[in-house]
N, CA, C, O and CB atoms as a CASP TS submission, in Angstrom:
PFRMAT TS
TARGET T0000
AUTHOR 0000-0000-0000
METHOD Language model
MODEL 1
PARENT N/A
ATOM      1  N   UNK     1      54.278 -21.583 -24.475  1.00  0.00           N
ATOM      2  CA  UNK     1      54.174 -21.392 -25.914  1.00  0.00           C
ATOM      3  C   UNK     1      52.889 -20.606 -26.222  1.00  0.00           C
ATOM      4  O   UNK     1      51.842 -20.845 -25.620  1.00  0.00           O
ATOM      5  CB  UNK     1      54.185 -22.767 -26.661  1.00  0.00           C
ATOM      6  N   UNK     2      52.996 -19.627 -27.208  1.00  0.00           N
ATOM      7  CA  UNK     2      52.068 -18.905 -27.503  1.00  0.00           C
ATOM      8  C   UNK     2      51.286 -19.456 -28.753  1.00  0.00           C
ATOM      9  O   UNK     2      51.749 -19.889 -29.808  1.00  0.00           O
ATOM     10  CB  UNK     2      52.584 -17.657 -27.622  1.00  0.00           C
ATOM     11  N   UNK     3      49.919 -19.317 -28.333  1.00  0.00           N
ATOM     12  CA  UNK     3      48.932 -19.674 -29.644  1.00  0.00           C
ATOM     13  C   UNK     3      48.708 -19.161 -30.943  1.00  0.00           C
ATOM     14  O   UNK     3      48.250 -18.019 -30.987  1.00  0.00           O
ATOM     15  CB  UNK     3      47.830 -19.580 -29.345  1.00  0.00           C
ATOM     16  N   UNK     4      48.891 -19.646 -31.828  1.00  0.00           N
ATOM     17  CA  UNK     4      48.574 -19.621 -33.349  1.00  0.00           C
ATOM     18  C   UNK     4      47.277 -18.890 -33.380  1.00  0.00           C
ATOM     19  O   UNK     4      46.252 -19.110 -32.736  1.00  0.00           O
ATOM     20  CB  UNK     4      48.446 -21.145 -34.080  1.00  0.00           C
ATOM     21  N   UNK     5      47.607 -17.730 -34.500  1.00  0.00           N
ATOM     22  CA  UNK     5      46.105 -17.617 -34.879  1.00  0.00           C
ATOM     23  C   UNK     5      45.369 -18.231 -35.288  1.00  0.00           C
ATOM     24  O   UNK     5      44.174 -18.158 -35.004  1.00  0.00           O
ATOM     25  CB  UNK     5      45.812 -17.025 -35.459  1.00  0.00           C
ATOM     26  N   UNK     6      45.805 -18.908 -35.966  1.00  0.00           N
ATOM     27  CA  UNK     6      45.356 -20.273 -36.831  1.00  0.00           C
ATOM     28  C   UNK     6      44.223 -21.465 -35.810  1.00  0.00           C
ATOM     29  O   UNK     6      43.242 -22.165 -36.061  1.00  0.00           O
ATOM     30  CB  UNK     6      47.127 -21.241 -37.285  1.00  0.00           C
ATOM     31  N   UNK     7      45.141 -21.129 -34.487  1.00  0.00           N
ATOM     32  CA  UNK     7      44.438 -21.960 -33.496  1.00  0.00           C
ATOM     33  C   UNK     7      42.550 -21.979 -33.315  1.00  0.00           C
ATOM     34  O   UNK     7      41.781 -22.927 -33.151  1.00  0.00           O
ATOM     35  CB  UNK     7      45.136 -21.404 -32.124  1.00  0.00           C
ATOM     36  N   UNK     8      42.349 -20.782 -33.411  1.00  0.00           N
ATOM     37  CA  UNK     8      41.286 -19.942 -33.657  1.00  0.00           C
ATOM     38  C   UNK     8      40.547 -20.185 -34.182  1.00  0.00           C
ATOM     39  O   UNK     8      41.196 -20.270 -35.225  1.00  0.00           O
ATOM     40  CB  UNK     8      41.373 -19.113 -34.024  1.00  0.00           C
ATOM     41  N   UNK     9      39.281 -20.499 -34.568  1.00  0.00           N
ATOM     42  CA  UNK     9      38.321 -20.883 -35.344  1.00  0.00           C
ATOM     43  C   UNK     9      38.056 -19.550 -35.994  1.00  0.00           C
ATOM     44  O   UNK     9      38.073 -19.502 -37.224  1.00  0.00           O
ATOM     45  CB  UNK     9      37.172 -21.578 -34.630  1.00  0.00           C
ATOM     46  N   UNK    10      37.782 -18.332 -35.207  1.00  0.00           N
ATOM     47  CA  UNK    10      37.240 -17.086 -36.119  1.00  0.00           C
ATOM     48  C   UNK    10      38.511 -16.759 -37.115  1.00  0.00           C
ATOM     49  O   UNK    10      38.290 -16.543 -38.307  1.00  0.00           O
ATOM     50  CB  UNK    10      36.794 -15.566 -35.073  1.00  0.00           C
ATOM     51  N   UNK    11      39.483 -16.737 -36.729  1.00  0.00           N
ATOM     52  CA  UNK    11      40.845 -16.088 -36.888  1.00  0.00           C
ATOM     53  C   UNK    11      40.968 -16.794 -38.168  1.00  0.00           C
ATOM     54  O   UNK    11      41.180 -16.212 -39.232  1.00  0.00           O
ATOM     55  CB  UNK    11      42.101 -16.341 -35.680  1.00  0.00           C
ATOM     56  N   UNK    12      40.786 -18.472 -37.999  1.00  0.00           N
ATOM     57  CA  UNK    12      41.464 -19.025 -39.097  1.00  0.00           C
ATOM     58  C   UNK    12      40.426 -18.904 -40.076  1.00  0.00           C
ATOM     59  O   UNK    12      41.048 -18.865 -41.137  1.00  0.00           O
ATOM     60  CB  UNK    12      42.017 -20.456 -38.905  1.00  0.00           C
ATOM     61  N   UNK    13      39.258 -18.826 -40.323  1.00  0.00           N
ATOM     62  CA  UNK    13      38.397 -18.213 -41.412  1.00  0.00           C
ATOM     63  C   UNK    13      38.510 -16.814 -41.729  1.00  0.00           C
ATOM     64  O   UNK    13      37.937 -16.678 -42.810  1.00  0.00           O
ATOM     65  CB  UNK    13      37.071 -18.391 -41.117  1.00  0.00           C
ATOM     66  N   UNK    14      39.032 -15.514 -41.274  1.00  0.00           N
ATOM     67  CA  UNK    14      39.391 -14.775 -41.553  1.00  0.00           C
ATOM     68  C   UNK    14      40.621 -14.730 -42.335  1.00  0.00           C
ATOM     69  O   UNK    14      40.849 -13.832 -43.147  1.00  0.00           O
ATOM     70  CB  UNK    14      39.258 -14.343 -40.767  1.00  0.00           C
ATOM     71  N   UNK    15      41.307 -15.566 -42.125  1.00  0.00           N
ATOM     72  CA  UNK    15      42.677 -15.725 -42.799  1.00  0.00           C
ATOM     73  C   UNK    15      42.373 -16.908 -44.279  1.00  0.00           C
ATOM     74  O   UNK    15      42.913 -17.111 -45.367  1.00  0.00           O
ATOM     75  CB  UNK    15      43.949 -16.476 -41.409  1.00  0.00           C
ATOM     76  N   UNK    16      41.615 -17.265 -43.784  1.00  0.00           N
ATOM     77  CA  UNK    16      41.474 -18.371 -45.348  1.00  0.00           C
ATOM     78  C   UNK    16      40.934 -17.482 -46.465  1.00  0.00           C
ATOM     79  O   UNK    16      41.235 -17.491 -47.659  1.00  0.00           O
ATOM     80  CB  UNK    16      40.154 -19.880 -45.211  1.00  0.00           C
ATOM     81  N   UNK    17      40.155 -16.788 -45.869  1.00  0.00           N
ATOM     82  CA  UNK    17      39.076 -15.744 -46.741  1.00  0.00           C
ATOM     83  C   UNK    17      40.253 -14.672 -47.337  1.00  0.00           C
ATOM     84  O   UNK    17      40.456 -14.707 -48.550  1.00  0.00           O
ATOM     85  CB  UNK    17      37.644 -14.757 -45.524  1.00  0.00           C
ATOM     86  N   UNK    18      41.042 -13.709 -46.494  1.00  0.00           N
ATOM     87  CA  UNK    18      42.451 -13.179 -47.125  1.00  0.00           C
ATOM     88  C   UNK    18      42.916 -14.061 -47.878  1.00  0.00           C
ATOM     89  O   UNK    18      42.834 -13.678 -49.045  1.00  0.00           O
ATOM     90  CB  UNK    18      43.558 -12.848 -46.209  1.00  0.00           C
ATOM     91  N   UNK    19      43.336 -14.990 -47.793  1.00  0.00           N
ATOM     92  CA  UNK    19      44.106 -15.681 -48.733  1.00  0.00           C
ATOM     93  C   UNK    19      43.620 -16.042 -49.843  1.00  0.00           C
ATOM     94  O   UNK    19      44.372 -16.092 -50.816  1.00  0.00           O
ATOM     95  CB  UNK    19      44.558 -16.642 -48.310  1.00  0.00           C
ATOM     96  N   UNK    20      42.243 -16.384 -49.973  1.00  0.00           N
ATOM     97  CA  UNK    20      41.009 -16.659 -51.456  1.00  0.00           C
ATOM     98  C   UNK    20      40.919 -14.952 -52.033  1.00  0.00           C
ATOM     99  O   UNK    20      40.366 -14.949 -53.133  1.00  0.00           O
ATOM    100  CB  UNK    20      38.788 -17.401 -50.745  1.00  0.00           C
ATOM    101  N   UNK    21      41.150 -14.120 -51.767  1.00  0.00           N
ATOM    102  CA  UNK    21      41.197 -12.854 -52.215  1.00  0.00           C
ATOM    103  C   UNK    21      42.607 -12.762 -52.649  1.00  0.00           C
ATOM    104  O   UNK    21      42.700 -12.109 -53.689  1.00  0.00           O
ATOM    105  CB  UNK    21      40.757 -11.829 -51.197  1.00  0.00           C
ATOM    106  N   UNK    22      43.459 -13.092 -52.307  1.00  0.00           N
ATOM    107  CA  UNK    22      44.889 -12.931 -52.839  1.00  0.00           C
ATOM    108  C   UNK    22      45.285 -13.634 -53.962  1.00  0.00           C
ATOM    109  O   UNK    22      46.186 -13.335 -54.746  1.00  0.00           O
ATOM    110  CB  UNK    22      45.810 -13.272 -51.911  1.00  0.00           C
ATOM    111  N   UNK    23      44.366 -14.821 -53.988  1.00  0.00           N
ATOM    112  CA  UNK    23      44.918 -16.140 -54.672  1.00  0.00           C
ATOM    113  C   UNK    23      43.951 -15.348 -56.405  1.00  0.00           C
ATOM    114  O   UNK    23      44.345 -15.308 -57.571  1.00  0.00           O
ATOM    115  CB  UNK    23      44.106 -18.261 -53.633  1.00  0.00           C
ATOM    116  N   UNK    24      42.727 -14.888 -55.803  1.00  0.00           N
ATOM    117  CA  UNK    24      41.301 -14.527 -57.091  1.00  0.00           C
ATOM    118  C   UNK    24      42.135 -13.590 -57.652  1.00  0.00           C
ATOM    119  O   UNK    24      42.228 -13.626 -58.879  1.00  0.00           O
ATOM    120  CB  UNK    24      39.453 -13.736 -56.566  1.00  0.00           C
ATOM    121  N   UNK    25      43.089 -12.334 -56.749  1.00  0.00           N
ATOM    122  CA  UNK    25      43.775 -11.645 -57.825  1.00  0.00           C
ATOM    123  C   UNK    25      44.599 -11.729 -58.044  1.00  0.00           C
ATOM    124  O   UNK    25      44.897 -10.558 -58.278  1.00  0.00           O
ATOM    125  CB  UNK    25      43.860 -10.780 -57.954  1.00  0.00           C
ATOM    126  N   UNK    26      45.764 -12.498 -58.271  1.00  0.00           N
ATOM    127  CA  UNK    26      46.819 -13.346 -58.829  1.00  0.00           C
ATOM    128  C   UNK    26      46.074 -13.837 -59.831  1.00  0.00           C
ATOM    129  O   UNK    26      46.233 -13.370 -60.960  1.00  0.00           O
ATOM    130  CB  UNK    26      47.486 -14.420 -57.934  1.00  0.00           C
ATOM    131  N   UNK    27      44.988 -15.018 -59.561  1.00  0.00           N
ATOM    132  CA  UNK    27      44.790 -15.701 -61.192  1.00  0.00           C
ATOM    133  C   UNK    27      44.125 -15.047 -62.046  1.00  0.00           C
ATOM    134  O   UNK    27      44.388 -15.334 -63.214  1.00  0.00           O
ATOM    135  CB  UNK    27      44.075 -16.974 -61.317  1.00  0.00           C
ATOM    136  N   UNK    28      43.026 -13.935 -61.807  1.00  0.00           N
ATOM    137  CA  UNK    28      42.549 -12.991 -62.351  1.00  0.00           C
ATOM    138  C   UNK    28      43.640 -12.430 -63.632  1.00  0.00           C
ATOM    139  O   UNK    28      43.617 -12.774 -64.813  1.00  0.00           O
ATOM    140  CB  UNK    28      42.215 -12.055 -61.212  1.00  0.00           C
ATOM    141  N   UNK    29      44.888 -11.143 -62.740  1.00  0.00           N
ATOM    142  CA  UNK    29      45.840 -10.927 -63.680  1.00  0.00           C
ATOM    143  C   UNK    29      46.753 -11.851 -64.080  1.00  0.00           C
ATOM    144  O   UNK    29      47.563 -11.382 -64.879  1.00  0.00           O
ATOM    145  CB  UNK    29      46.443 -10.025 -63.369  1.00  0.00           C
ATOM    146  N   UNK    30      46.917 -13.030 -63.803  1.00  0.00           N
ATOM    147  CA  UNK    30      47.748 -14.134 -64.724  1.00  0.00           C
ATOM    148  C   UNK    30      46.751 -14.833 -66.120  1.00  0.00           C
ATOM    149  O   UNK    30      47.177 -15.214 -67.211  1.00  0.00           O
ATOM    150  CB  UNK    30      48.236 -15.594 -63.513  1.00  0.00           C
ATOM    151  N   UNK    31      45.730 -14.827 -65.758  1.00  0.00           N
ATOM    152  CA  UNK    31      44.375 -15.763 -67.042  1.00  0.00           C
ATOM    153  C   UNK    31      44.176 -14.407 -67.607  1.00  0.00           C
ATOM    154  O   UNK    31      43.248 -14.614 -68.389  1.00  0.00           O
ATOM    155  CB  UNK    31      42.390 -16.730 -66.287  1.00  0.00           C
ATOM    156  N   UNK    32      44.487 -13.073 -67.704  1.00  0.00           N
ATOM    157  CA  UNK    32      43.731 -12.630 -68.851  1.00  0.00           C
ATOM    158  C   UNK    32      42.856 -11.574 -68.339  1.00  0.00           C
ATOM    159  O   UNK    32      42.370 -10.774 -69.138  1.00  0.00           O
ATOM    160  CB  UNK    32      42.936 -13.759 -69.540  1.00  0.00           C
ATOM    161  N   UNK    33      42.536 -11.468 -66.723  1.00  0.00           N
ATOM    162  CA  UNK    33      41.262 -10.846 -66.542  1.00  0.00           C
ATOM    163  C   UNK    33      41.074  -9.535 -66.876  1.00  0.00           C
ATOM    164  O   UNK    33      42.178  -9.059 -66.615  1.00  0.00           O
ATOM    165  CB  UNK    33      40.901 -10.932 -65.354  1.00  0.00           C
ATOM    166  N   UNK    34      40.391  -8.637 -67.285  1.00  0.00           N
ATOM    167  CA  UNK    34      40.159  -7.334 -67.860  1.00  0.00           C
ATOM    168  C   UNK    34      40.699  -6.361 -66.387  1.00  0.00           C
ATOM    169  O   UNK    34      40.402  -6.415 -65.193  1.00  0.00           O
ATOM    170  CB  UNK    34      38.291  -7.138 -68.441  1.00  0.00           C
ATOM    171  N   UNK    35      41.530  -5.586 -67.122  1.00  0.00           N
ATOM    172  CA  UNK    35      42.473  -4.511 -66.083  1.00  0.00           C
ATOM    173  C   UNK    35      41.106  -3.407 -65.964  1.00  0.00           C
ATOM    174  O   UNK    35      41.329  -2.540 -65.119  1.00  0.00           O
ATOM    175  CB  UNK    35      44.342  -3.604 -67.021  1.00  0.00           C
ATOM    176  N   UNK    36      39.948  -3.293 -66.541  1.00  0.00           N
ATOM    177  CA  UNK    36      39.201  -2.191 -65.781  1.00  0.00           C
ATOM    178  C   UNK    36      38.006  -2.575 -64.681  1.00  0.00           C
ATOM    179  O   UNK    36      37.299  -1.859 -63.972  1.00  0.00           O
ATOM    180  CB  UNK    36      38.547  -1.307 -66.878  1.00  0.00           C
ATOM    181  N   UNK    37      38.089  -3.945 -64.843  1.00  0.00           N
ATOM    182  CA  UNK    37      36.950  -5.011 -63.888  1.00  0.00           C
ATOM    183  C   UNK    37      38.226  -4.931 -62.425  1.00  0.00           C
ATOM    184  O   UNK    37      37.962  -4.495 -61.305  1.00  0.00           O
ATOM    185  CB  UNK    37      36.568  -7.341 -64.875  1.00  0.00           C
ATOM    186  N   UNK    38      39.350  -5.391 -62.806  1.00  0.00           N
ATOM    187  CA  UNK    38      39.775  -6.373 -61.506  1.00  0.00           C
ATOM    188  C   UNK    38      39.391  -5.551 -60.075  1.00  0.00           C
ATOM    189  O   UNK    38      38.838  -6.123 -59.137  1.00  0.00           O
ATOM    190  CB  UNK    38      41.667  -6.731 -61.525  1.00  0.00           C
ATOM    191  N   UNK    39      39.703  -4.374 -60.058  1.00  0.00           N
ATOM    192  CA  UNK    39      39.703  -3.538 -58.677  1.00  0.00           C
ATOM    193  C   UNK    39      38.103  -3.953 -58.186  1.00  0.00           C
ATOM    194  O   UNK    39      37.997  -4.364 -57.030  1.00  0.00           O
ATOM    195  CB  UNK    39      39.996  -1.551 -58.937  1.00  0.00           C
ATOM    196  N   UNK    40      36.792  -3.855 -59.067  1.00  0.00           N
ATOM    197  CA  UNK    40      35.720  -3.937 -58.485  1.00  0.00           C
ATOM    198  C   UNK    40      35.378  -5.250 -58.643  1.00  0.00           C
ATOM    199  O   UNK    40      34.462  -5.675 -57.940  1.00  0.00           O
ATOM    200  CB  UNK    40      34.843  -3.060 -58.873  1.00  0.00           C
ATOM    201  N   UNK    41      36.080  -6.203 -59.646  1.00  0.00           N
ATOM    202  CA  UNK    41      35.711  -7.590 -58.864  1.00  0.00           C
ATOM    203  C   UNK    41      36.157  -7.738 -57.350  1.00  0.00           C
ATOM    204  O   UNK    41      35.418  -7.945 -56.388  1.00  0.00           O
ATOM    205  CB  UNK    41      36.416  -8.825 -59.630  1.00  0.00           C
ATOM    206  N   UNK    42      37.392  -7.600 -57.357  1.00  0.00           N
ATOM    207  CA  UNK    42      37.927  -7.670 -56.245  1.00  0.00           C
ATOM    208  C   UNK    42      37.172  -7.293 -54.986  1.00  0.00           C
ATOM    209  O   UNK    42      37.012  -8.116 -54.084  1.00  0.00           O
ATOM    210  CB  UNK    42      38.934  -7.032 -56.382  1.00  0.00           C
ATOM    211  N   UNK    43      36.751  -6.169 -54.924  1.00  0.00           N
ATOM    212  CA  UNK    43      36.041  -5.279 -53.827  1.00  0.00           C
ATOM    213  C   UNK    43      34.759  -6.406 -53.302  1.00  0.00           C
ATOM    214  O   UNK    43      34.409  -6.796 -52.188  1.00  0.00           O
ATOM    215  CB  UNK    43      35.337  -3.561 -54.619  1.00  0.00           C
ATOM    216  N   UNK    44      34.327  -6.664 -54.565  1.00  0.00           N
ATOM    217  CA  UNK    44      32.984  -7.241 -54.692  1.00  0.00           C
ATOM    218  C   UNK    44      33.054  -8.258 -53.928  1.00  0.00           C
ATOM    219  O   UNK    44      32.298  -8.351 -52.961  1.00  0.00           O
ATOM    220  CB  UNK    44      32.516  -7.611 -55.997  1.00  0.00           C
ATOM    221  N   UNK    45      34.025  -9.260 -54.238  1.00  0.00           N
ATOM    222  CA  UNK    45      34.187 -10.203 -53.574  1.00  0.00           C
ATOM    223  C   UNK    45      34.528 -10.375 -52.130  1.00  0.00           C
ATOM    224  O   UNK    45      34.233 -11.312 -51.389  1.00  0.00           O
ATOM    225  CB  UNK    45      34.821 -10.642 -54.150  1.00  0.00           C
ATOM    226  N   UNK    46      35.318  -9.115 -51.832  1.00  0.00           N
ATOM    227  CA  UNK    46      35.590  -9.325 -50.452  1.00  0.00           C
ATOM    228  C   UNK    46      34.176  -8.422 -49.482  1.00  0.00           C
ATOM    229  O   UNK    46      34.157  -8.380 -48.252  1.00  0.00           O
ATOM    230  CB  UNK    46      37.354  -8.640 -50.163  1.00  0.00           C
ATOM    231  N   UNK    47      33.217  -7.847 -50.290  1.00  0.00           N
ATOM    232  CA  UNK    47      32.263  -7.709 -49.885  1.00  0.00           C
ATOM    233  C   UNK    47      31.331  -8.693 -49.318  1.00  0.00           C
ATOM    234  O   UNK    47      30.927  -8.555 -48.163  1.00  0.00           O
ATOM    235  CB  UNK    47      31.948  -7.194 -50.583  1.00  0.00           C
ATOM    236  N   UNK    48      30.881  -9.898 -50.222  1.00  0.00           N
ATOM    237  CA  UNK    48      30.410 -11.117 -50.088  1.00  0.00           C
ATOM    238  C   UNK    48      31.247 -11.727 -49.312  1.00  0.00           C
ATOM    239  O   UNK    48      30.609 -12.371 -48.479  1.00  0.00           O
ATOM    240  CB  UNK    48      30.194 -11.757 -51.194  1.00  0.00           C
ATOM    241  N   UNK    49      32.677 -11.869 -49.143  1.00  0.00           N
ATOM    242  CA  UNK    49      33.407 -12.286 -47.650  1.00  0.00           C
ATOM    243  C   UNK    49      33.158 -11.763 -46.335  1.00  0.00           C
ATOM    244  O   UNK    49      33.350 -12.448 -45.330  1.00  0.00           O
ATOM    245  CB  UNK    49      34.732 -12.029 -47.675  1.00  0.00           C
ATOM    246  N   UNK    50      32.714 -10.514 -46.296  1.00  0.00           N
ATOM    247  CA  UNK    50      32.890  -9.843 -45.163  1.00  0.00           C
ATOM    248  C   UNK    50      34.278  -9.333 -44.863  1.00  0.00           C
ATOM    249  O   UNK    50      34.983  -9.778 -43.957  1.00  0.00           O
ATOM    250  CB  UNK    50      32.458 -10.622 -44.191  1.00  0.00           C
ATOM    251  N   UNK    51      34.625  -8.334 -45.719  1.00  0.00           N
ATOM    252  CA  UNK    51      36.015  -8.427 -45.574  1.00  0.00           C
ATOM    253  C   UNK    51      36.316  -7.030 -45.811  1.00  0.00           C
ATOM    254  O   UNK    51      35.653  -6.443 -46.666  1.00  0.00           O
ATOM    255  CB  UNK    51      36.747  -9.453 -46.513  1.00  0.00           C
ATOM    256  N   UNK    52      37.362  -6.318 -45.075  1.00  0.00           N
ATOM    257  CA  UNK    52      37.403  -4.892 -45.297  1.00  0.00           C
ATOM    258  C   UNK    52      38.700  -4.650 -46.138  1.00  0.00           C
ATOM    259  O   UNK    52      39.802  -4.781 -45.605  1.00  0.00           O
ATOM    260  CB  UNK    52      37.393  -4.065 -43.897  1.00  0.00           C
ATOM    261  N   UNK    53      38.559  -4.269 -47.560  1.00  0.00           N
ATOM    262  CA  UNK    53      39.581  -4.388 -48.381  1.00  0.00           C
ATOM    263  C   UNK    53      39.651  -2.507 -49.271  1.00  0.00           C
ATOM    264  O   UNK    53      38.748  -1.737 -49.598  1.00  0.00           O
ATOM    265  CB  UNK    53      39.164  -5.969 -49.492  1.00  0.00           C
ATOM    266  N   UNK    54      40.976  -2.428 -49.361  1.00  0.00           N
ATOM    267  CA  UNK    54      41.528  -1.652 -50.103  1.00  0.00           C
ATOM    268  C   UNK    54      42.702  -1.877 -50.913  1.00  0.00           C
ATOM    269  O   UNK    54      43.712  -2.394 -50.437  1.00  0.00           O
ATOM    270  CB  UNK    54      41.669  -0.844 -49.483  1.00  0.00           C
ATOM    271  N   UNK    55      42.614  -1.519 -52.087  1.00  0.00           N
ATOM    272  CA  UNK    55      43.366  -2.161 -53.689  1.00  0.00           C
ATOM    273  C   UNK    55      43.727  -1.472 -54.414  1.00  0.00           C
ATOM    274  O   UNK    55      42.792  -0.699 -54.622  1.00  0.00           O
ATOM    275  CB  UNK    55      42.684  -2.880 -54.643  1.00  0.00           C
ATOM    276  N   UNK    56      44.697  -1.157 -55.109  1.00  0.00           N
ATOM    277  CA  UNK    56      45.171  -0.435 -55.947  1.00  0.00           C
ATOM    278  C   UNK    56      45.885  -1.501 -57.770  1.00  0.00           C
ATOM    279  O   UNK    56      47.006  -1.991 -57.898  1.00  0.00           O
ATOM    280  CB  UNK    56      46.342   0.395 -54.843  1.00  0.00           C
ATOM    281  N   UNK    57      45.260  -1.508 -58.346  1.00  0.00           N
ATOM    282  CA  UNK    57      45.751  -1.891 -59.562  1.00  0.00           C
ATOM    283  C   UNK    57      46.753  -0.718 -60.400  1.00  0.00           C
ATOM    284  O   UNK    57      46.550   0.484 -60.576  1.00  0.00           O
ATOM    285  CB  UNK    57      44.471  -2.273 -60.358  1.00  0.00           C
ATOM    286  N   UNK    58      48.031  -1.686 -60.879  1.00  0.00           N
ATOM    287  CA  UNK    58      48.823  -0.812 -61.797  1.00  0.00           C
ATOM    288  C   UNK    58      49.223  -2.234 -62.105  1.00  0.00           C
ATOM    289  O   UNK    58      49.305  -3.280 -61.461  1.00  0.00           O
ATOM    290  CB  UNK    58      49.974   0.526 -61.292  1.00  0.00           C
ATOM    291  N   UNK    59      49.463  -1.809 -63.488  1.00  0.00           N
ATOM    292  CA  UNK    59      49.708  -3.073 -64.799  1.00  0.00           C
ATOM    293  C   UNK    59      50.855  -3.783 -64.039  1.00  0.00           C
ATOM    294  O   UNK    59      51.813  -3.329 -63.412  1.00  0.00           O
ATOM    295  CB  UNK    59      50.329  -2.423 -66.697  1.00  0.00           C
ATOM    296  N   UNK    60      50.495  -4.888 -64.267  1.00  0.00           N
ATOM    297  CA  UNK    60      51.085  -6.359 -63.785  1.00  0.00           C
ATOM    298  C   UNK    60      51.357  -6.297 -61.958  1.00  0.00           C
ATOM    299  O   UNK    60      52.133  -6.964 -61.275  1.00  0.00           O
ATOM    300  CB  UNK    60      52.856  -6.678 -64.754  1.00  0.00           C
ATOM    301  N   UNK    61      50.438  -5.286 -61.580  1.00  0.00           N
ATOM    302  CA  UNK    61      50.970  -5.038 -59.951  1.00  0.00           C
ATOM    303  C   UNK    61      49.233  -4.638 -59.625  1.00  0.00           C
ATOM    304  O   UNK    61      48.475  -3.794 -60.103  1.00  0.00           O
ATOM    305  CB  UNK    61      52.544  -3.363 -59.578  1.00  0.00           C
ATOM    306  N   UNK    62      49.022  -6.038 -58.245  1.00  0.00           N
ATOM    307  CA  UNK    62      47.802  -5.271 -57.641  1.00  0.00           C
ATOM    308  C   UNK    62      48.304  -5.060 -55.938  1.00  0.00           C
ATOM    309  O   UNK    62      49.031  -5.902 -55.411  1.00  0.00           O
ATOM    310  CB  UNK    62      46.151  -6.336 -57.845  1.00  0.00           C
ATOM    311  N   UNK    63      47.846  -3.916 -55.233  1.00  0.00           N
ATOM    312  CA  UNK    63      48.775  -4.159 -54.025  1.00  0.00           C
ATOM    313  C   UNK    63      47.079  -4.036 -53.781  1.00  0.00           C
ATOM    314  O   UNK    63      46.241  -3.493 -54.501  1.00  0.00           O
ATOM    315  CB  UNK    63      50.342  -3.037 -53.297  1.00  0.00           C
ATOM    316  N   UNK    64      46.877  -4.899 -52.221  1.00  0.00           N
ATOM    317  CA  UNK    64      45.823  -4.917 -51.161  1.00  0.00           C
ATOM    318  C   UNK    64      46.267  -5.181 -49.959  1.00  0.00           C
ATOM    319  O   UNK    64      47.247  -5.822 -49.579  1.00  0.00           O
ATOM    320  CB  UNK    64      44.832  -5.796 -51.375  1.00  0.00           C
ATOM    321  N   UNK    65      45.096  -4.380 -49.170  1.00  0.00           N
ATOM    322  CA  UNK    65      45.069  -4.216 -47.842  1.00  0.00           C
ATOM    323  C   UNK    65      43.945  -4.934 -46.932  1.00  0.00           C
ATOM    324  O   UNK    65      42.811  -4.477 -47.082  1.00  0.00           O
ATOM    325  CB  UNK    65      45.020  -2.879 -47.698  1.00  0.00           C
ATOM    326  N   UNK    66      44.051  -5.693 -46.269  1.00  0.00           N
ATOM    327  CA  UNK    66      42.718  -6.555 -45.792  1.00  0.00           C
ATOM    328  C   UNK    66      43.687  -6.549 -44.339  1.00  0.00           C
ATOM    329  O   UNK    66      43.279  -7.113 -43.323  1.00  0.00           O
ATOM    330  CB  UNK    66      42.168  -8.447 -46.790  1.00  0.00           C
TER
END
């Protein structure tokens, strides 16, 4: 049987951290958040993660790449 990334201690903090970036821009554009902030909150945040992200906002659609 092959191992989970998850198994991983680095792996699975890399993946929790993706997922707190996915989750910030979901509730971001569901609460209201200002459509000319979200792209550089976003960035920002996955800056302070350590996280290599690219994002594209279009109304009611954010697509990212991590």
């Amino acid at each position: 049987m092959l191992p989970s990334l998850t198994d991983h201690p680095a792996c699975a903090a890399i993946l929790q951290r993706q997922e707190f970036i996915s989750k910030l821009a979901r509730a971001m554009m569901m609460f209201g958040g200002p459509s000319h902030r979200l792209v550089a909150q976003i960035q920002s945040t996955a800056r302070v993660l350590e996280l290599e992200l690219s994002c594209m906002y279009l109304p009611d659609v954010i697509v990212d790449q991590l």
